[in-house]
Biopython code that builds the backbone (N, CA, C, O; Angstrom):
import numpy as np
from Bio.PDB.StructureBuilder import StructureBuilder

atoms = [
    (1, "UNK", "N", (0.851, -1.179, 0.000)),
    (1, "UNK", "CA", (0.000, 0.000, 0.000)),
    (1, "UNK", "C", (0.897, 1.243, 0.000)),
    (1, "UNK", "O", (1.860, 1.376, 0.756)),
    (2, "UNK", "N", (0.540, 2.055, -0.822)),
    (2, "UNK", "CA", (0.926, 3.550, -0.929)),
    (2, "UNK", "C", (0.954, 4.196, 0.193)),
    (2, "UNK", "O", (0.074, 3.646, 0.855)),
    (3, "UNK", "N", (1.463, 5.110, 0.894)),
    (3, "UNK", "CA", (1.221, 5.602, 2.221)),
    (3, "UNK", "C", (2.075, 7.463, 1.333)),
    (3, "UNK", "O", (2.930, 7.632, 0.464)),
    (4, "UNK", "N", (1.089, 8.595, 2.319)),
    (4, "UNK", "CA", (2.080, 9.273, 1.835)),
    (4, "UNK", "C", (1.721, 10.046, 3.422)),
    (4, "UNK", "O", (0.880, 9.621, 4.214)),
    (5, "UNK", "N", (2.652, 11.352, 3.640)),
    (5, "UNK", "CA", (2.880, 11.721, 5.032)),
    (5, "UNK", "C", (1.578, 12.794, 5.094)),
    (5, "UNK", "O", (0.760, 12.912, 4.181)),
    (6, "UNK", "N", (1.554, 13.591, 6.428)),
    (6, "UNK", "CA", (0.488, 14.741, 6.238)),
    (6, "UNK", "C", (1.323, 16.019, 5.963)),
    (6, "UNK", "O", (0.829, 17.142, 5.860)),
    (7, "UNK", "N", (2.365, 15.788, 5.879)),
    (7, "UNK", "CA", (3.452, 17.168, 5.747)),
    (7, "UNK", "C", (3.407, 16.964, 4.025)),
    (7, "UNK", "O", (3.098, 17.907, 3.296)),
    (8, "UNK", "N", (3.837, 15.294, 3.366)),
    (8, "UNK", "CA", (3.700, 15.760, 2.058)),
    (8, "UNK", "C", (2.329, 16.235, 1.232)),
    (8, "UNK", "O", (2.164, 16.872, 0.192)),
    (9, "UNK", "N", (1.724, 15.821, 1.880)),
    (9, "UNK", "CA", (0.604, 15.795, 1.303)),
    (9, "UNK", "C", (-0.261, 17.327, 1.530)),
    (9, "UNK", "O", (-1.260, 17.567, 0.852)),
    (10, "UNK", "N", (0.129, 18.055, 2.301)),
    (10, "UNK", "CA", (0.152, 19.943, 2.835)),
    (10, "UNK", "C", (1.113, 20.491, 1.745)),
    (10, "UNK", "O", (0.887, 21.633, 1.347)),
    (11, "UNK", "N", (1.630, 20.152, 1.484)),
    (11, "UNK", "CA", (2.801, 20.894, 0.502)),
    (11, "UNK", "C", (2.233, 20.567, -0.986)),
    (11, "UNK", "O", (1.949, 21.392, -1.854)),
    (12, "UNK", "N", (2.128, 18.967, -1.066)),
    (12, "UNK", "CA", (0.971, 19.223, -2.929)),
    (12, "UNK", "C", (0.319, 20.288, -2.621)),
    (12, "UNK", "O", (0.633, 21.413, -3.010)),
    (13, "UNK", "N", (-1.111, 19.894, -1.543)),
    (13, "UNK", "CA", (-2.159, 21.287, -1.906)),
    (13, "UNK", "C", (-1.573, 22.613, -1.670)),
    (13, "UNK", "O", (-2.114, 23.634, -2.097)),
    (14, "UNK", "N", (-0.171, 22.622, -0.811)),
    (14, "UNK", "CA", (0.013, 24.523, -0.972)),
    (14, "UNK", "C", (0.649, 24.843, -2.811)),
    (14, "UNK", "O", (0.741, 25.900, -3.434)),
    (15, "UNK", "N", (1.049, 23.131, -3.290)),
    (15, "UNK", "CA", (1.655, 23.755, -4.593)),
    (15, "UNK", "C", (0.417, 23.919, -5.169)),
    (15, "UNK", "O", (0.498, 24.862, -5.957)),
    (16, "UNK", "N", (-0.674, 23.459, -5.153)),
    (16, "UNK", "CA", (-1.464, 23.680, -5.989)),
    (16, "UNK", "C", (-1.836, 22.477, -6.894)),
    (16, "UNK", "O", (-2.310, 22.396, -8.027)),
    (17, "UNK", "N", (-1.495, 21.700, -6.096)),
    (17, "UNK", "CA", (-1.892, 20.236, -7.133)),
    (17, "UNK", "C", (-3.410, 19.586, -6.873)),
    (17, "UNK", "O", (-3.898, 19.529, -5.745)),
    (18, "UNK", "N", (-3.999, 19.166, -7.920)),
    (18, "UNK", "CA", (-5.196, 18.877, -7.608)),
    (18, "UNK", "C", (-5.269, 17.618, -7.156)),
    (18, "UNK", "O", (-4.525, 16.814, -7.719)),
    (19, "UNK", "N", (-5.940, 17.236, -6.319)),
    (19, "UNK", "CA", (-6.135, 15.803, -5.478)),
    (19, "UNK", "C", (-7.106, 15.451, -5.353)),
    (19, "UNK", "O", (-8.037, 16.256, -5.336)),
    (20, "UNK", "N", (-7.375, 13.759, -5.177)),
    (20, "UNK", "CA", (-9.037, 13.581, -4.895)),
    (20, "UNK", "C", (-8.786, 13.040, -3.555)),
    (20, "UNK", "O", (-8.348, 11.895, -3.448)),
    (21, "UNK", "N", (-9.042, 13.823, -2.438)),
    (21, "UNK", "CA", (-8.987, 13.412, -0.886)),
    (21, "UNK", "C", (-9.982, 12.226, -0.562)),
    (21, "UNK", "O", (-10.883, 12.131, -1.395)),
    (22, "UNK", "N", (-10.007, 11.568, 0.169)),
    (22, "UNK", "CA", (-11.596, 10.924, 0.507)),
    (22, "UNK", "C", (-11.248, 10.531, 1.592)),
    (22, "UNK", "O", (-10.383, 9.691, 1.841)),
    (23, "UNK", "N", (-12.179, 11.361, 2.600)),
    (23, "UNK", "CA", (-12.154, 11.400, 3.902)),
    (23, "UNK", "C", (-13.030, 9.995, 4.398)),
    (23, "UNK", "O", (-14.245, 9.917, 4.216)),
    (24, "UNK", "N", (-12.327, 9.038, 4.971)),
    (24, "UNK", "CA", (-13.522, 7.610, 5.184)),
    (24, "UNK", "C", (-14.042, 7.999, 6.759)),
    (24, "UNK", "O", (-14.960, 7.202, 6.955)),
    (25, "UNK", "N", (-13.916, 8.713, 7.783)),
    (25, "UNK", "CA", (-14.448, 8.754, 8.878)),
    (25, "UNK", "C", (-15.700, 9.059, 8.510)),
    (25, "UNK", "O", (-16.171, 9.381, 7.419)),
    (26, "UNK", "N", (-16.414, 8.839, 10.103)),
    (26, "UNK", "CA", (-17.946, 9.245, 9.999)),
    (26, "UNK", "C", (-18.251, 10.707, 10.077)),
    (26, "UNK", "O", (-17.501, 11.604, 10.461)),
    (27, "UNK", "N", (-19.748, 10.811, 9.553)),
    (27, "UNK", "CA", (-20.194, 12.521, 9.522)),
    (27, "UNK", "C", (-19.784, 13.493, 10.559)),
    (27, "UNK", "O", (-19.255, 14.595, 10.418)),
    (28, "UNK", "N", (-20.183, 12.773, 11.773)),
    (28, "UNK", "CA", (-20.061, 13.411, 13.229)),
    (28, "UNK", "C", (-18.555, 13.852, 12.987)),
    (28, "UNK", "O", (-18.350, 15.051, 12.799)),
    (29, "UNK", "N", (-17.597, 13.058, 12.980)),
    (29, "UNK", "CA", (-15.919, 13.676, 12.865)),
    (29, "UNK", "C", (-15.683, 14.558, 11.995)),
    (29, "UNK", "O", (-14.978, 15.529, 12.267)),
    (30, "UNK", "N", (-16.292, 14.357, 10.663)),
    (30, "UNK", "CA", (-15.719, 15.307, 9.768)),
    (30, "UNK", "C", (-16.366, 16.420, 10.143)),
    (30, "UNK", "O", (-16.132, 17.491, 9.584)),
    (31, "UNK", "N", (-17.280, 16.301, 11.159)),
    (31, "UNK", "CA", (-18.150, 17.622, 11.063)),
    (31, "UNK", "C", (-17.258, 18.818, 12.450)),
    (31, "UNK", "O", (-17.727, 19.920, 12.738)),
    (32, "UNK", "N", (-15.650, 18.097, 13.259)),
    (32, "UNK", "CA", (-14.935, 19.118, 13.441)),
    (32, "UNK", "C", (-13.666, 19.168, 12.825)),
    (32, "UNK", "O", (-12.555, 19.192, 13.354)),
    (33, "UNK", "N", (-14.044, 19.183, 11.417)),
    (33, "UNK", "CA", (-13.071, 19.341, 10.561)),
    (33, "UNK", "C", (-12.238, 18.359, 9.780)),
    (33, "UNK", "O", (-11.922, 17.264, 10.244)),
    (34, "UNK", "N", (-11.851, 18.824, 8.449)),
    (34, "UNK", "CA", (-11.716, 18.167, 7.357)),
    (34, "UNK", "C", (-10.810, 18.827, 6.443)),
    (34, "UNK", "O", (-11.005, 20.033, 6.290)),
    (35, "UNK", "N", (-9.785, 18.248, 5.751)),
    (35, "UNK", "CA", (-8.591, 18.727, 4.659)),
    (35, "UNK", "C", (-9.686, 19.622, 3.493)),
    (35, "UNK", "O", (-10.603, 19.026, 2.927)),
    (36, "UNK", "N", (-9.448, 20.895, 3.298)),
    (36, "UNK", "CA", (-10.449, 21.684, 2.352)),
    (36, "UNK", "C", (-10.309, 20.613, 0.957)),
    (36, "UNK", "O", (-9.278, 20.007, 0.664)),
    (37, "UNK", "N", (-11.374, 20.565, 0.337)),
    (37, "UNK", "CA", (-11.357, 19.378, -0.628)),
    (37, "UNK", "C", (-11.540, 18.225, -0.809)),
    (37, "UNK", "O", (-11.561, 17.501, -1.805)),
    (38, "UNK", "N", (-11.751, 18.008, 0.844)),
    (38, "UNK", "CA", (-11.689, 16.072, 0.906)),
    (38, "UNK", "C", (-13.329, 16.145, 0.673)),
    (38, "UNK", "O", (-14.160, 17.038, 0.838)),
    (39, "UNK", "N", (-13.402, 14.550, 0.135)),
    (39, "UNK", "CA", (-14.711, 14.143, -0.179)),
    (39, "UNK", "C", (-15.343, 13.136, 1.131)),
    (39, "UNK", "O", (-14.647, 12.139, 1.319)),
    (40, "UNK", "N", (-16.344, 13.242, 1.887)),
    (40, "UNK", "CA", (-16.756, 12.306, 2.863)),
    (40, "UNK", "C", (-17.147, 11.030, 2.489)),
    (40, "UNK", "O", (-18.252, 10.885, 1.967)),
    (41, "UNK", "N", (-16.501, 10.194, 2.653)),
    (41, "UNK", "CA", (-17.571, 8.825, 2.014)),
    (41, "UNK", "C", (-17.485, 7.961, 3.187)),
    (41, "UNK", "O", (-16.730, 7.064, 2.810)),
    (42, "UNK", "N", (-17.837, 7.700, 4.447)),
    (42, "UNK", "CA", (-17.585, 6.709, 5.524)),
    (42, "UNK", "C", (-16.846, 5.185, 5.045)),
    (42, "UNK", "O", (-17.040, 4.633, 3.962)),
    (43, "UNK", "N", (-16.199, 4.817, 5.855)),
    (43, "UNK", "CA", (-15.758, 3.379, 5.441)),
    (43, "UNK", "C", (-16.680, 2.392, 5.125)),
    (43, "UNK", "O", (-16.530, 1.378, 4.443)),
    (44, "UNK", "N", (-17.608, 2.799, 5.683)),
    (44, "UNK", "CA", (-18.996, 2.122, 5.664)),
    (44, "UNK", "C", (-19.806, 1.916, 4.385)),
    (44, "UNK", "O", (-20.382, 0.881, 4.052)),
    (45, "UNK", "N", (-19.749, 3.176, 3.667)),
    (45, "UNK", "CA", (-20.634, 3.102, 2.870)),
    (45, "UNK", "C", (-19.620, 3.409, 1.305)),
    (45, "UNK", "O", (-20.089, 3.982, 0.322)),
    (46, "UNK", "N", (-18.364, 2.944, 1.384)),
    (46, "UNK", "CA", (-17.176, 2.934, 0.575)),
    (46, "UNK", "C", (-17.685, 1.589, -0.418)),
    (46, "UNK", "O", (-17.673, 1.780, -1.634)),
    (47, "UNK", "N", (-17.857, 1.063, -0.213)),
    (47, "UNK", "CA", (-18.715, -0.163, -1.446)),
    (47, "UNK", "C", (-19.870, 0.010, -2.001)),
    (47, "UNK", "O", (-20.288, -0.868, -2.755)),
    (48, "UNK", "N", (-20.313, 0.682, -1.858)),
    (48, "UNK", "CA", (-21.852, 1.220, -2.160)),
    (48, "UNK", "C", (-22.124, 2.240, -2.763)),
    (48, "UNK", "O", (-23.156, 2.464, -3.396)),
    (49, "UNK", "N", (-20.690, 3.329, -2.518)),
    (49, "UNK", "CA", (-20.561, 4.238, -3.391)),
    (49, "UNK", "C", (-19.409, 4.185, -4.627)),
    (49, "UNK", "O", (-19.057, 5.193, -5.239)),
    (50, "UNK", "N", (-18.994, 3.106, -4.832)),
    (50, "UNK", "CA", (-17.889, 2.541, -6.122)),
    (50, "UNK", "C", (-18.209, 3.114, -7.553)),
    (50, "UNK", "O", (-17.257, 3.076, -8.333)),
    (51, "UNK", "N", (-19.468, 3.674, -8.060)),
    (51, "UNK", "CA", (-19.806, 4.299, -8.998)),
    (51, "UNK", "C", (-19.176, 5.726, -9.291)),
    (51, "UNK", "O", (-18.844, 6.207, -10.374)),
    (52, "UNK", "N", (-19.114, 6.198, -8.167)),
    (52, "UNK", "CA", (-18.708, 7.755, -7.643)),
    (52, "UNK", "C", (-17.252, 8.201, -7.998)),
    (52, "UNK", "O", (-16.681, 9.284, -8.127)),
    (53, "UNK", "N", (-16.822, 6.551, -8.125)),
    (53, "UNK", "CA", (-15.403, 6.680, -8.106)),
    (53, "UNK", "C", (-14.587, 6.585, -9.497)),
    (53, "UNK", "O", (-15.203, 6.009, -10.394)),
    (54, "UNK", "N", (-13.202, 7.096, -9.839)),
    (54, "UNK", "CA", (-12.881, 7.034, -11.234)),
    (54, "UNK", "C", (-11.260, 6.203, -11.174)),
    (54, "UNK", "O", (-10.198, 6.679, -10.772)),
    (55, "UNK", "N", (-11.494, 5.009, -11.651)),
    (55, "UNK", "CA", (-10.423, 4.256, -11.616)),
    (55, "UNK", "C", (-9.016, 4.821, -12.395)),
    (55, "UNK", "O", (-7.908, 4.344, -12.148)),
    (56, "UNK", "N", (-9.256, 5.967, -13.423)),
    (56, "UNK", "CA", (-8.217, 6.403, -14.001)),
    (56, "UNK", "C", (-7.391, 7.703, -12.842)),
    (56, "UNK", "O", (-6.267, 8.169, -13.029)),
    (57, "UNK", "N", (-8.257, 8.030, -11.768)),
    (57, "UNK", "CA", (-7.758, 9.008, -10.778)),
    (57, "UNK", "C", (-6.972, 8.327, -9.490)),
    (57, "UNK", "O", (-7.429, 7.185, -9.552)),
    (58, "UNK", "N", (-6.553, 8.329, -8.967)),
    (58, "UNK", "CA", (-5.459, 8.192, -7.525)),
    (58, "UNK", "C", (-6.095, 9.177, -6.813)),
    (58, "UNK", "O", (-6.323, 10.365, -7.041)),
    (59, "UNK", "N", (-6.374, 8.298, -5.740)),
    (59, "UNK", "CA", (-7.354, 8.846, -4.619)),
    (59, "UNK", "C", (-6.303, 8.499, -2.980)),
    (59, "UNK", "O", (-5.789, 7.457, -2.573)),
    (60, "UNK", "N", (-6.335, 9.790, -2.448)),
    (60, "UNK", "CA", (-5.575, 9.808, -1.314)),
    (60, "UNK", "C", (-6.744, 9.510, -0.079)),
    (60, "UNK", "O", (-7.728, 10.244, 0.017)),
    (61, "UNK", "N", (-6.612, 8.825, 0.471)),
    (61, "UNK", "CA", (-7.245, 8.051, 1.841)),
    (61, "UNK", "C", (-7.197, 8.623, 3.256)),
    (61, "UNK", "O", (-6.103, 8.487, 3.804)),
    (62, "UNK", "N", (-7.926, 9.090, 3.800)),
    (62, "UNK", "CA", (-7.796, 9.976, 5.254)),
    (62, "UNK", "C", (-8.900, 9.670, 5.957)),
    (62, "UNK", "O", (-9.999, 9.769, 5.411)),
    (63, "UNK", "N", (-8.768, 9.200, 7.432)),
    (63, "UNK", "CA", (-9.485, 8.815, 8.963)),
    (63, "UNK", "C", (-8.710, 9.596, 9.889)),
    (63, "UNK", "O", (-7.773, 10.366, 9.680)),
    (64, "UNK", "N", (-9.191, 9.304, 10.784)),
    (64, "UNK", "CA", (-8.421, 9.763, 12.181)),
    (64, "UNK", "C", (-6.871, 9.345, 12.470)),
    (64, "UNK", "O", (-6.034, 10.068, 13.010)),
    (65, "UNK", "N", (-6.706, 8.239, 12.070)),
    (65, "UNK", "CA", (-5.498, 7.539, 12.637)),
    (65, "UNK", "C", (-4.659, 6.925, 11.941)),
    (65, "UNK", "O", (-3.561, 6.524, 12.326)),
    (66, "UNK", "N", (-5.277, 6.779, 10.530)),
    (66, "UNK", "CA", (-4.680, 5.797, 9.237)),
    (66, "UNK", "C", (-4.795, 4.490, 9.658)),
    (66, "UNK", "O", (-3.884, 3.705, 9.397)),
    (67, "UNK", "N", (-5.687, 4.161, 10.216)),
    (67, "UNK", "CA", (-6.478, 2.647, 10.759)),
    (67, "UNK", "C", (-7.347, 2.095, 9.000)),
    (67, "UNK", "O", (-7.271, 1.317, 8.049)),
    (68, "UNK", "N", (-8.068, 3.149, 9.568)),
    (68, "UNK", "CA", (-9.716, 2.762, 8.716)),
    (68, "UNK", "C", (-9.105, 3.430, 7.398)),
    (68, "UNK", "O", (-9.068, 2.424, 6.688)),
    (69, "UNK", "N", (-8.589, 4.488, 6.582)),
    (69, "UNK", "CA", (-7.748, 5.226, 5.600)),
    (69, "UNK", "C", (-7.397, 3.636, 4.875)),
    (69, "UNK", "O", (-7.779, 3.273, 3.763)),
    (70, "UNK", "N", (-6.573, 2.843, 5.845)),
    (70, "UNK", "CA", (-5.933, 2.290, 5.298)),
    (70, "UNK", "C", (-6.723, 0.813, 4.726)),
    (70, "UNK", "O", (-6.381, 0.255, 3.682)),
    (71, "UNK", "N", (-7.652, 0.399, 5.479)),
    (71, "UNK", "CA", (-8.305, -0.965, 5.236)),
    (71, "UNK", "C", (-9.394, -0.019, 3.809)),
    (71, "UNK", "O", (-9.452, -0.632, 2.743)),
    (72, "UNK", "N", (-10.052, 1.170, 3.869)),
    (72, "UNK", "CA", (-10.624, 1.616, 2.565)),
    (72, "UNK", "C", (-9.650, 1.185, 1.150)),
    (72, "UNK", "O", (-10.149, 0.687, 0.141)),
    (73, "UNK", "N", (-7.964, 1.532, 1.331)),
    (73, "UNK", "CA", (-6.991, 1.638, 0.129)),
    (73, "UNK", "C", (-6.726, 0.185, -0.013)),
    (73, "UNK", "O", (-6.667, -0.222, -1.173)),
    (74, "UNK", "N", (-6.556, -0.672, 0.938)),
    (74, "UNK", "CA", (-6.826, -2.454, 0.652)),
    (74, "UNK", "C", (-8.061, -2.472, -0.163)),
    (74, "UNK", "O", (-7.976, -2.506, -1.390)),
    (75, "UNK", "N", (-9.348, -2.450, 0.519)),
    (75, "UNK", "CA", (-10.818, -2.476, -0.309)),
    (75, "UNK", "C", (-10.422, -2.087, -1.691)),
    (75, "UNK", "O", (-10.177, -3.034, -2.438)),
    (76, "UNK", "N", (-10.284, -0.634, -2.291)),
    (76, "UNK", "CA", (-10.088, 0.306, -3.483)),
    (76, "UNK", "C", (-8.958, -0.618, -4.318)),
    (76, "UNK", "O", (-9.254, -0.865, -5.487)),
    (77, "UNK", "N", (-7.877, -1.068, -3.884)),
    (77, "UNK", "CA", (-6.751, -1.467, -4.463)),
    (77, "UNK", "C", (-7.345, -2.941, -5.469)),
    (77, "UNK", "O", (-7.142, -3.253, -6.643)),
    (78, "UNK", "N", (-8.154, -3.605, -4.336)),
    (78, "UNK", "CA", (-8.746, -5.010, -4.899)),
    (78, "UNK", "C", (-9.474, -4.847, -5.969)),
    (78, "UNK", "O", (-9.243, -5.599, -6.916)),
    (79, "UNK", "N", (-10.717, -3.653, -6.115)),
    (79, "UNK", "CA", (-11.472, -3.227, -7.069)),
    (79, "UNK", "C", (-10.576, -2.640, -8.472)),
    (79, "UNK", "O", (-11.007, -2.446, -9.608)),
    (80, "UNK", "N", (-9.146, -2.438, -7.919)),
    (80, "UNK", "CA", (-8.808, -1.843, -9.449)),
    (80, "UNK", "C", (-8.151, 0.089, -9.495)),
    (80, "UNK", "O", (-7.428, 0.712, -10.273)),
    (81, "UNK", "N", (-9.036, 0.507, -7.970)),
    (81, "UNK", "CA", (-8.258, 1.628, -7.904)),
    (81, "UNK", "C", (-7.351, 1.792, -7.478)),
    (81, "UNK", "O", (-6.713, 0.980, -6.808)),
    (82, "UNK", "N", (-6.959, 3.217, -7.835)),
    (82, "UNK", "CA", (-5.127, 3.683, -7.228)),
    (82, "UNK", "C", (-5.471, 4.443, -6.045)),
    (82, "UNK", "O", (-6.324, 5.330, -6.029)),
    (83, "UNK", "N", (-4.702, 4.026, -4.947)),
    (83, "UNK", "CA", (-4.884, 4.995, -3.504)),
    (83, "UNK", "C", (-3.275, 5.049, -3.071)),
    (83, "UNK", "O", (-2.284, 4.408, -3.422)),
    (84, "UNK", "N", (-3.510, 6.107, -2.155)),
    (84, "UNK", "CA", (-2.856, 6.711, -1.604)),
    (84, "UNK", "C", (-2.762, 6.480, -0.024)),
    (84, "UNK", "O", (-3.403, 7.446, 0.391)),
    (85, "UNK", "N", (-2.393, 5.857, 0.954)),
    (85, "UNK", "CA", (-3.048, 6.321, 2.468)),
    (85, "UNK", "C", (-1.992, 7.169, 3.094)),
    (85, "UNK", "O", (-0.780, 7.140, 2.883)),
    (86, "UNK", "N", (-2.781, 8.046, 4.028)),
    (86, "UNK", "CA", (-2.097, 9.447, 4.584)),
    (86, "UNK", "C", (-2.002, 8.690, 6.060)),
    (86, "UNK", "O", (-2.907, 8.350, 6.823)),
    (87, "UNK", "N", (-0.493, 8.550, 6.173)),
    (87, "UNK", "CA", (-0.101, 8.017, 7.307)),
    (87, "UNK", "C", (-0.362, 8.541, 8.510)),
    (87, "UNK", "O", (0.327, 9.543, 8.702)),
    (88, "UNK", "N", (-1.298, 8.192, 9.678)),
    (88, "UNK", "CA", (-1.117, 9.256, 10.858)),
    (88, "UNK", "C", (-2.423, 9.680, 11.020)),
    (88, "UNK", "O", (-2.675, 9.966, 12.190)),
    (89, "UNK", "N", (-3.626, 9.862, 10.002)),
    (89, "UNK", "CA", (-5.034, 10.325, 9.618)),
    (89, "UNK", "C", (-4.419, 12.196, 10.248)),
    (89, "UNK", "O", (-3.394, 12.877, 10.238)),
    (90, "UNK", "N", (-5.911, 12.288, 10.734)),
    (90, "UNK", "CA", (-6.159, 13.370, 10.952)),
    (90, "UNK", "C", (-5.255, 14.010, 12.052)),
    (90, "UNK", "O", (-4.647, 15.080, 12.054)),
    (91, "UNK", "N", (-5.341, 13.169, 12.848)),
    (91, "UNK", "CA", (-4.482, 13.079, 14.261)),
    (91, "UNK", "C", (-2.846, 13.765, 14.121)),
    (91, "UNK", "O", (-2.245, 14.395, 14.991)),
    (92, "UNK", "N", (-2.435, 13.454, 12.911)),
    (92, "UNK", "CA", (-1.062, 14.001, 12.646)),
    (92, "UNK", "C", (-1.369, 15.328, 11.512)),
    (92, "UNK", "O", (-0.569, 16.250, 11.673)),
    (93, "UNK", "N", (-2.077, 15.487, 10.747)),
    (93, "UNK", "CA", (-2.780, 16.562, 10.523)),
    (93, "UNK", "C", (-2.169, 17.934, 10.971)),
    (93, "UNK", "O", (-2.597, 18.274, 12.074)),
    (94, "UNK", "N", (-1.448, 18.648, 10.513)),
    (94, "UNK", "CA", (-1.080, 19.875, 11.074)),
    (94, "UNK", "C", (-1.523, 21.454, 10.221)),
    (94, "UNK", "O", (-1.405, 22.612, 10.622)),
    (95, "UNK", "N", (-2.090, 20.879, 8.846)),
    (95, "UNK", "CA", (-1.979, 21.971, 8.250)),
    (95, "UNK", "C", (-3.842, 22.298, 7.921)),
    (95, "UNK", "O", (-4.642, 21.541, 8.470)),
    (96, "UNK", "N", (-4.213, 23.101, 7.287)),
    (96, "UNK", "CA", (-5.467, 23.802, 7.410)),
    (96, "UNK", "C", (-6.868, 23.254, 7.391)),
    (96, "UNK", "O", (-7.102, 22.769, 6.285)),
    (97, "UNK", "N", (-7.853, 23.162, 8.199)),
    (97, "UNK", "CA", (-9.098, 22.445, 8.161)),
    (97, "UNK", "C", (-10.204, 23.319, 7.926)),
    (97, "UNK", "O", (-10.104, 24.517, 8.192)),
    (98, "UNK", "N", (-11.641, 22.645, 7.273)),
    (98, "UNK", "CA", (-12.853, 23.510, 6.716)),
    (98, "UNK", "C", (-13.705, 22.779, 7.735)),
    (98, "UNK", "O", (-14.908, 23.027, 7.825)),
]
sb = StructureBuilder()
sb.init_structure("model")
sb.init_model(0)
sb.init_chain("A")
sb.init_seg("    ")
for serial, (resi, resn, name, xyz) in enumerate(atoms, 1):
    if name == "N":
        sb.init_residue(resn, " ", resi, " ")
    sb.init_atom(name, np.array(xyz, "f"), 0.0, 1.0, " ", f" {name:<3s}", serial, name[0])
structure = sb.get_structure()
């Protein structure tokens, strides 16, 4: 599995690179905050929403802890997509939240 840091991954978005975030925690968490851009999809409901998703894009993976981040980018990887997991989740998180 891909893993990338929360420091590298603050520095793409300050360069300006476009990313597809996908935040797998639940509503309640993201609701005190979230990487500007990330998409919510719970781990939960990450199979159910597989339509949503574009196998030609690389999708970076974010939870609280890089627990659940990371069992979503196992799931995604089996189906065929490209992920990313952000080592550390939110918890190591230092740079700007919406």
């Amino acid at each position: 599995m891909k893993e990338i840091s929360p420091k590298e991954l603050e520095q793409l978005l300050a360069n300006g690179e476009a990313l597809n975030i996908i935040d797998v925690r639940e509503t309640d968490e993201v609701a005190e905050g979230k990487i500007p851009g990330a998409v919510n999809i719970p781990l939960g409901l990450i199979e159910f929403r597989l339509n949503e998703l574009d196998k030609e894009k690389e999708y970076v993976m974010v939870c609280r802890s890089g627990g659940r981040s990371g069992r979503a980018c196992k799931f995604l990887d089996s189906y065929g997509f490209k992920t990313v997991n952000m080592a550390g989740g939110m918890l190591a998180w230092a740079g700007i939240i919406e």
